[in-house]
C-alpha positions in Angstrom: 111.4 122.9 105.0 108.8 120.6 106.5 109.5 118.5 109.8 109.2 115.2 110.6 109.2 114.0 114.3 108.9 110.5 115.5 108.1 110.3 119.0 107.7 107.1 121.1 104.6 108.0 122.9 105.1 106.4 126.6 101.7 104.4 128.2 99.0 106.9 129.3 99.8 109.7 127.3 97.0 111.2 125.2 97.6 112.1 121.6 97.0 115.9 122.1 98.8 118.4 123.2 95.3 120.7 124.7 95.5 120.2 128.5 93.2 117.8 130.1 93.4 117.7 133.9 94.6 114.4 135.7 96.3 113.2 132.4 99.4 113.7 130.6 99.7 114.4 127.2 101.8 114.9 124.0 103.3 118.7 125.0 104.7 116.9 128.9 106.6 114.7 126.6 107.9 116.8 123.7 107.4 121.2 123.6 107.5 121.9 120.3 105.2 124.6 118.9 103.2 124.1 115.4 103.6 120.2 115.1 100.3 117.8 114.7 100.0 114.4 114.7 99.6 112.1 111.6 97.3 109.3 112.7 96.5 108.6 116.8 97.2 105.7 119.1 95.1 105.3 122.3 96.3 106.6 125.7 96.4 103.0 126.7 98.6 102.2 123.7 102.7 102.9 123.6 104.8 103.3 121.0 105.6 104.9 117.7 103.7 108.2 116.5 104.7 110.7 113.9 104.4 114.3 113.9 104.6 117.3 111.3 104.0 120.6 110.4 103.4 120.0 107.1 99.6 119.9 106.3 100.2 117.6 103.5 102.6 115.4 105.0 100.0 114.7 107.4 97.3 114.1 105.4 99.3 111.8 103.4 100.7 109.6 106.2 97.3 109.4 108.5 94.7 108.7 104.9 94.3 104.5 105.2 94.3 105.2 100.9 97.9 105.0 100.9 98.1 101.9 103.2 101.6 102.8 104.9 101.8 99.3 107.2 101.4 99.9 110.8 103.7 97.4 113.0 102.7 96.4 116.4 103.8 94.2 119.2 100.8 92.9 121.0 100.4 90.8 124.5 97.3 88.8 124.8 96.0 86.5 126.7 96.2 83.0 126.3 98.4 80.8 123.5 97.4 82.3 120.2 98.6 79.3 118.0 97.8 79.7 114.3 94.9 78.3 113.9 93.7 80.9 116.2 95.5 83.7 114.2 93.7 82.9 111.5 90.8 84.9 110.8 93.1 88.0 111.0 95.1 86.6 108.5 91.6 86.4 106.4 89.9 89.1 107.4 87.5 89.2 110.5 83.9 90.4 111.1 83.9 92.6 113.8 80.0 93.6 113.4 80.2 97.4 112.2 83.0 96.6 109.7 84.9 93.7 108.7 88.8 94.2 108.3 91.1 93.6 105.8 93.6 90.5 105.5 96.5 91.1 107.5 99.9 89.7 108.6 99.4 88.6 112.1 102.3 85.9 113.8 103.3 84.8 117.0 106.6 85.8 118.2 108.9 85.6 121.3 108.6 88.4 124.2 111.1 91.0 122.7 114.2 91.2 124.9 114.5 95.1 124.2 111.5 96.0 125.2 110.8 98.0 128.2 108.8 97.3 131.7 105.5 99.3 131.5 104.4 101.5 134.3 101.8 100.9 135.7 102.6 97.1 134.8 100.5 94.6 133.0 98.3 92.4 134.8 99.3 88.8 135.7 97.5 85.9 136.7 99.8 82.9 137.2 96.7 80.8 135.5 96.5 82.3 132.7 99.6 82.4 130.4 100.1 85.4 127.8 101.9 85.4 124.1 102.7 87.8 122.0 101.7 88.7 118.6 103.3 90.4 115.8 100.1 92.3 113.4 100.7 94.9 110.4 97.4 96.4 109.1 97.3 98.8 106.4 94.0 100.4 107.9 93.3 102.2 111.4 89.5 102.3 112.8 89.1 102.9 116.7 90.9 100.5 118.8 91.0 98.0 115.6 93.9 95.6 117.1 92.1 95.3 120.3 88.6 94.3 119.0 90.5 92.2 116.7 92.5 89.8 119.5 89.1 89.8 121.3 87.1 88.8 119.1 89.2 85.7 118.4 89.1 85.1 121.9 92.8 86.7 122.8 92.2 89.7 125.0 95.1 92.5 124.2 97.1 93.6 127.2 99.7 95.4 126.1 100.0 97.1 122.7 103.4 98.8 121.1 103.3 100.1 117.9 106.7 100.0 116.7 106.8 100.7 112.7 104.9 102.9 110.9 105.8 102.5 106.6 109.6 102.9 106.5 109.9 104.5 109.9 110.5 102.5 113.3 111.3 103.0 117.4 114.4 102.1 116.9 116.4 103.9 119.4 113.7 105.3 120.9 112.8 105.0 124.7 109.4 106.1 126.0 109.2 110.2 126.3 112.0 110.3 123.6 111.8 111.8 120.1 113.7 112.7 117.4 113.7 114.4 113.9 114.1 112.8 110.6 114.1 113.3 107.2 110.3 113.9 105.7 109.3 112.4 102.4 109.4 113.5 99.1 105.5 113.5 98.0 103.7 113.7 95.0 102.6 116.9 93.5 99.1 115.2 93.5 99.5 115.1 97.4 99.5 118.6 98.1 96.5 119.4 96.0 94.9 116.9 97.7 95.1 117.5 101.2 94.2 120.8 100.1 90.9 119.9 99.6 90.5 118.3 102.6 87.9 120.4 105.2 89.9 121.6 108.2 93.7 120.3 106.6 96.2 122.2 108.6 98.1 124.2 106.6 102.4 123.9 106.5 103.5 125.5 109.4 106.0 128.3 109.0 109.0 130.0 111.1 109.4 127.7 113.8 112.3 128.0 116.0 114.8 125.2 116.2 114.7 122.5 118.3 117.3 122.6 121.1 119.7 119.6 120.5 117.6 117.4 123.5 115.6 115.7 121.1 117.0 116.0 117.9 118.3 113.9 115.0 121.8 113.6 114.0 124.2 115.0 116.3 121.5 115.9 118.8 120.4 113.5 122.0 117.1 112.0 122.3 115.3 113.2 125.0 115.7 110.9 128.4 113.2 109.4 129.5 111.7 108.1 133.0 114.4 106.4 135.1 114.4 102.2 134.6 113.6 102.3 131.1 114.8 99.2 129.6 117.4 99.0 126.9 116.7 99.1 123.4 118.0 97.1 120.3 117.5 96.7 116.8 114.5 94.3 115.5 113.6 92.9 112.3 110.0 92.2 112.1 108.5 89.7 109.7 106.9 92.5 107.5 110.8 93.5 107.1 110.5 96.3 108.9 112.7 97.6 111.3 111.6 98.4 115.2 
């Protein structure tokens, strides 16, 4: 049976788990053999990414063809009011591509949410919002270009929603396992053609229950995580 994980990937983390000296990266946070990621988020990003073993299940989740909604929380700098938000509403011009209409709102700092380490940079002249934005596409640091180029600077990104799955629960360095998808016959076939797919992984030992779904207990994570609670974003998905 395939595998699901969702994993709230804490900041500074890189999405892989290959060593790279002086960083931290997916295996510090969750050693489980034969899983890949479905889609990225930068080191400097926090928040929600999914992992499998199933080629196709990847393949379907990470292609921008089935525009699954990404959620995220965003800080920027300065009062975003609408006006401002805007063009990402529209679809913005960002010089190499131009982006497709999105749902981009301000919202109030989320009580839930917890203190980032290292923190965010403050400057007492300068005041911050924050942003609620669901794309259904994913090029290189899209959100970031995005708030900049409407002159909002991100400082903190969360990526809390991904389709029908969401953080909620989830402090960072913990994970969990839920249930995968039912996909489309077409899916497999097509992720078979893809050059490089990884193929379904097979025989992997179970989990221990740190870290598991269900009965099992999330995995803890660093000491003066804030609490989490349930959100309902605009899009209606749940964080």
């Amino acid at each position: 049976m395939s595998r699901l994980i969702l994993l709230n990937k804490p900041y500074g983390v890189l999405c892989q788990f290959t060593a790279e000296s002086g960083h931290a990266t997916l295996k510090d946070c969750m050693p489980v053999p034969g899983v890949y990621a479905a889609g990225r988020l930068d080191a400097d990003s926090e928040g929600l990414l999914l992992l499998t073993d199933d080629g196709a299940l990847q393949h379907h989740i990470a292609d921008p063809r089935h525009k699954l909604p990404k959620t995220y929380l965003v800080q920027v700098e300065g009062e975003a009011d609408d006006a401002a938000l805007a063009p990402l509403r529209a679809g913005l011009d960002l010089g190499d591509f131009r982006t497709q209409p999105c749902d981009a709102r301000r919202v109030a700092e989320p009580e839930w949410l917890w203190p980032r380490d290292p923190p965010v940079r403050f400057r007492k002249t300068v005041p911050t919002s924050w942003l609620e934005i669901v794309l259904r596409e994913g090029k290189n640091r899209q959100v970031r270009r995005m708030t900049a180029r409407i002159g909002f600077p991100t400082l903190r990104l969360v990526r809390i929603a991904i389709g029908p799955w969401g953080l909620e629960g989830l402090l960072p360095g913990q994970w969990r396992d839920a249930p995968p998808p039912e996909l489309p016959a077409s899916a497999a076939r097509q992720a078979a053609r893809v050059p490089g797919g990884k193929p379904p992984a097979r025989g992997l030992p179970r989990a221990s229950a740190q870290g598991r779904g269900g009965g099992g207990r999330a995995r803890q994570p660093a000491a003066g995580a804030g609490k989490m609670r349930r959100v309902r974003t605009g899009s209606g998905v749940k964080g």
